[in-house]
C-alpha positions as CSV (number, residue, x, y, z in Angstrom):
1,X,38.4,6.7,-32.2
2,X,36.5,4.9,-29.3
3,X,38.5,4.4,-26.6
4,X,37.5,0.3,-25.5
5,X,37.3,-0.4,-21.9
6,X,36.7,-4.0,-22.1
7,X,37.2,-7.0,-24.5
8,X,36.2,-10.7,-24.4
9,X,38.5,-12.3,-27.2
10,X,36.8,-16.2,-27.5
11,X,35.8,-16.9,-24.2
12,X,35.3,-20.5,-24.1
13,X,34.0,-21.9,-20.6
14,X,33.0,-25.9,-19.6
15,X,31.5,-27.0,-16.1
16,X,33.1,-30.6,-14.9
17,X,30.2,-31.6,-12.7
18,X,30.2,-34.5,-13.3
19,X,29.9,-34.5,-17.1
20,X,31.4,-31.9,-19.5
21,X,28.8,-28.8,-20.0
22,X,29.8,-26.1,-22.8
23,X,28.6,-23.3,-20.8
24,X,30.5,-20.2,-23.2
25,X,31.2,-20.5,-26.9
26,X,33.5,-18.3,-28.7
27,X,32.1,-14.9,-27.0
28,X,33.7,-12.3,-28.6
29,X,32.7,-8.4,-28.3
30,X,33.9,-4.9,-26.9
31,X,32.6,-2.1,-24.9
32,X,33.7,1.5,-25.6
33,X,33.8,4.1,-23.3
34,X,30.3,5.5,-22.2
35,X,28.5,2.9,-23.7
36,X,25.3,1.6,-21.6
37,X,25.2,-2.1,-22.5
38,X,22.6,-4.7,-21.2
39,X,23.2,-8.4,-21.7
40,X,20.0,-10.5,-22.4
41,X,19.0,-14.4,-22.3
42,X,17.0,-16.7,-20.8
43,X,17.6,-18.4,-17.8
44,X,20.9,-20.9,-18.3
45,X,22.3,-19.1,-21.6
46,X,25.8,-18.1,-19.9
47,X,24.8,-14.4,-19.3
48,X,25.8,-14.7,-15.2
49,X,28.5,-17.0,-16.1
50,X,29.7,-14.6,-18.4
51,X,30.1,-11.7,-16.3
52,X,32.0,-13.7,-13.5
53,X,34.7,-14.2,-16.5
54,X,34.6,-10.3,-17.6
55,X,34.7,-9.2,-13.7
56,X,38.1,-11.2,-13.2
57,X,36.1,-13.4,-10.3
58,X,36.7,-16.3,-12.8
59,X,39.7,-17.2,-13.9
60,X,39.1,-21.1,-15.2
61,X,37.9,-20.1,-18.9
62,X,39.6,-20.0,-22.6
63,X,40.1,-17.3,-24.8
64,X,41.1,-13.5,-23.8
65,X,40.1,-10.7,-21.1
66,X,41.4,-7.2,-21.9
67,X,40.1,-4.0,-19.6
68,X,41.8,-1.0,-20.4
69,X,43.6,-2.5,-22.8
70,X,45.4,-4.7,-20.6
71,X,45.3,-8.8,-20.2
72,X,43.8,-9.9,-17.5
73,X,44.0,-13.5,-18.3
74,X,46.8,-15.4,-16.3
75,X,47.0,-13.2,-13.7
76,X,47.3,-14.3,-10.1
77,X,44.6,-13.5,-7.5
78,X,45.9,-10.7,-5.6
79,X,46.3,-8.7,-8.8
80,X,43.4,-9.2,-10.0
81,X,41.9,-8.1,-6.8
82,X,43.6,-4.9,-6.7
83,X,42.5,-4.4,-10.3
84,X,38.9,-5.2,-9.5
85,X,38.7,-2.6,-6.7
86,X,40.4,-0.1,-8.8
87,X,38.3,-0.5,-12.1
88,X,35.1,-2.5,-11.9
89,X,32.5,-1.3,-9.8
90,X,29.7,-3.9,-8.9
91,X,26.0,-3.4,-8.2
92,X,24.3,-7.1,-7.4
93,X,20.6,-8.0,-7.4
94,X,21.0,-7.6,-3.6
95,X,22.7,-4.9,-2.3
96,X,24.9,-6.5,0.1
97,X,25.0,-3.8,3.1
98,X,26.4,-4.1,5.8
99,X,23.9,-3.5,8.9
100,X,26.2,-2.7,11.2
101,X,27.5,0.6,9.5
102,X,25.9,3.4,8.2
103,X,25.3,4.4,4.8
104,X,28.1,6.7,5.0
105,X,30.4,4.0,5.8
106,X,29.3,1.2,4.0
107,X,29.8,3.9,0.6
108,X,33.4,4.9,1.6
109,X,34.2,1.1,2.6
110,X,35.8,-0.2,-1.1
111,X,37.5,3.5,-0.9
112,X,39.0,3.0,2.1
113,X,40.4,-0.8,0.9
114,X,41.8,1.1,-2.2
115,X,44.2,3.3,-0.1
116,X,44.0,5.8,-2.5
117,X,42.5,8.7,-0.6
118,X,43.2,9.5,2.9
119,X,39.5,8.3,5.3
120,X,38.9,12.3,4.6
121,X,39.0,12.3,1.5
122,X,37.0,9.3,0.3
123,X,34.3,10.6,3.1
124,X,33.6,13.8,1.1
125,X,33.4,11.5,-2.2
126,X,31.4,9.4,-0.6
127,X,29.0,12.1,0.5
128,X,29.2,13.7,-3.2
129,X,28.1,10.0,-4.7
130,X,25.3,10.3,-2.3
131,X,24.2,14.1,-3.1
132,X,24.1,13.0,-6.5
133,X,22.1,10.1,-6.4
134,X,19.5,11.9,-4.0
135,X,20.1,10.0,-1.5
136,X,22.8,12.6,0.7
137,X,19.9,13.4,3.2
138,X,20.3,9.5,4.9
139,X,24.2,9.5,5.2
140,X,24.4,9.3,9.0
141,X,21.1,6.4,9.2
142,X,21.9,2.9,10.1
143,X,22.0,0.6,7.1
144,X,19.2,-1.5,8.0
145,X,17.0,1.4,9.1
146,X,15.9,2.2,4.7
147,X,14.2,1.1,2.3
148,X,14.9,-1.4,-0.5
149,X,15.3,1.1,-3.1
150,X,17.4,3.5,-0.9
151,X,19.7,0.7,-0.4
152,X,20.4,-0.3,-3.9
153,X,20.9,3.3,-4.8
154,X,23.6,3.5,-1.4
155,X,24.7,0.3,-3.1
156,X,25.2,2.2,-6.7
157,X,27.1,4.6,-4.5
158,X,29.7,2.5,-3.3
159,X,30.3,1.1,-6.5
160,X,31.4,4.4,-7.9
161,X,33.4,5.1,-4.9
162,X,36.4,4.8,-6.5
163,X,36.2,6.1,-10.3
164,X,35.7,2.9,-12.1
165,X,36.4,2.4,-15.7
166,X,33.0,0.0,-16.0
167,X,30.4,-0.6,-13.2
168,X,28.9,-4.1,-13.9
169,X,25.5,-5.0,-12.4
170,X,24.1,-8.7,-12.1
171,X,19.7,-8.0,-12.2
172,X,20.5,-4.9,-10.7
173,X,16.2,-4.4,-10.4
174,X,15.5,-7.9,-9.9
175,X,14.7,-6.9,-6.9
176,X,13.0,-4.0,-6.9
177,X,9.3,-2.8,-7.7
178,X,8.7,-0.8,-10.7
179,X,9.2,2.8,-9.5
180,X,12.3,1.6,-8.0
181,X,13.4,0.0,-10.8
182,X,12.6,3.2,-13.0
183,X,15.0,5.1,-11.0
184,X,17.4,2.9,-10.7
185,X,17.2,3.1,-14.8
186,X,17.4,6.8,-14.6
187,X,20.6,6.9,-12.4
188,X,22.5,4.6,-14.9
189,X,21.2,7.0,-18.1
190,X,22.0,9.8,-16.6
191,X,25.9,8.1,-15.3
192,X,26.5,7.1,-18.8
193,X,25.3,10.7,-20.5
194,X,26.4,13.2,-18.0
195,X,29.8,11.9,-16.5
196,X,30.5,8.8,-19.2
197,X,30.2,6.1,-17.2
198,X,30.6,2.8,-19.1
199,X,28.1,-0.1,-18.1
200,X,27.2,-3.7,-18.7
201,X,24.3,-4.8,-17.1
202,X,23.1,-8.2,-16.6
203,X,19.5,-8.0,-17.1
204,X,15.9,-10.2,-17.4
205,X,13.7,-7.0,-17.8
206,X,12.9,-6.4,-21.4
207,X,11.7,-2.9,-21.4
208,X,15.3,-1.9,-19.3
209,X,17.4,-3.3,-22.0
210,X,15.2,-1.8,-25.2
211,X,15.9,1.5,-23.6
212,X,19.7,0.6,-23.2
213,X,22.4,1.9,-25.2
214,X,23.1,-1.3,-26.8
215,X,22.2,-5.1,-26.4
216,X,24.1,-8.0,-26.6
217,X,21.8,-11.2,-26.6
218,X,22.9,-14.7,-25.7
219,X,21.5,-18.3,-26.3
220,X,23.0,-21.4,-25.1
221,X,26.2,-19.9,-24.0
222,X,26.9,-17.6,-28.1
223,X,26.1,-14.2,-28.5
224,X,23.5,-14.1,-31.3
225,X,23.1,-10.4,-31.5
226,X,25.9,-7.6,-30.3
């Protein structure tokens, strides 16, 4: 039995702006544990709006949300906070460091906010997300002082800071060059086959998803394969 991590039950969702846009229709699907999942579409079929409804950062839609098997429809802000920082890790198209820290820091940051760990503690995890992403070696550097690629794999780091049930990208290589992009890739294949990571990934690169675990592909706001 596949144990599901996440489940969109007939997510409807309309923009008021100022006429009525369907911008979701009826999107129903689940992701098991370990599963590697990329979500396709062209540009305007929902696939961003989508994921702001399955990472609980949108709460004005119809239908259901379920991540480990619990609603998270209806819920009030603060909860849903807690539960964000505790389950969903989030890798962007920009990685969203902050300058001022080091690499270091800016891993163990969501850790720290979680409370879970003592600063000790979610240091040393910190340091063993970097070790295995290749990247332990730049720890104590300034932020600002790497490269593009090095950041979005400090970025990957922090988002697996604290344990998460699913990490979510938006065009996690969007903005990246090819060899970047490549081992970005690798890092998520090897998250979901050696430690069982479950991902959804937002994605415009073809050749990513194909190599994917699964696809789900949406047009004008319906999932038209899963």
């Amino acid at each position: 039995m596949h144990e599901t991590i996440l489940e969109a039950k007939h997510i409807n969702k309309e923009f008021h702006d100022p006429v009525t846009v369907k911008v979701l229709t009826d999107v129903t699907f689940k992701v098991n544990k370990g599963e590697f999942v990329s979500v396709i579409g062209k540009s305007g079929s929902g696939k961003s709006t989508l994921l702001y409804i399955l990472s609980t950062m949108d709460t004005d839609y119809e239908g259901e949300l379920l991540i480990d098997s619990q609603l998270m429809t209806g819920r009030k802000d603060m909860e849903l906070a807690r539960i964000r920082n505790e389950k969903i890790g989030f890798v962007f198209q920009f990685h969203y460091l902050l300058n001022e820290f080091t690499v270091l820091r800016n891993v163990m940051l969501p850790g720290l906010k979680l409370g879970k760990y003592s600063e000790e503690e979610v240091e040393h995890r910190a340091m063993e997300r970097l070790k295995m992403l290749g990247i332990g070696h730049l720890a104590r550097n300034m932020a600002y002082k790497i490269s593009g690629g090095e950041k979005q794999r400090v970025a990957i780091a922090r988002a697996l800071i604290n344990d998460p049930l699913i990490l979510m990208g938006d065009e996690p290589t969007g903005n990246l060059d090819v060899r970047n992009s490549e081992i970005v890739f690798d890092i998520f294949k090897e998250l979901t086959e050696a430690h069982d990571q479950t991902l959804l990934i937002v994605t415009h690169d073809q050749s990513f998803a194909e190599r994917s675990g699964r696809i789900i592909e949406m047009e004008d706001g319906r999932i038209i394969r899963h």
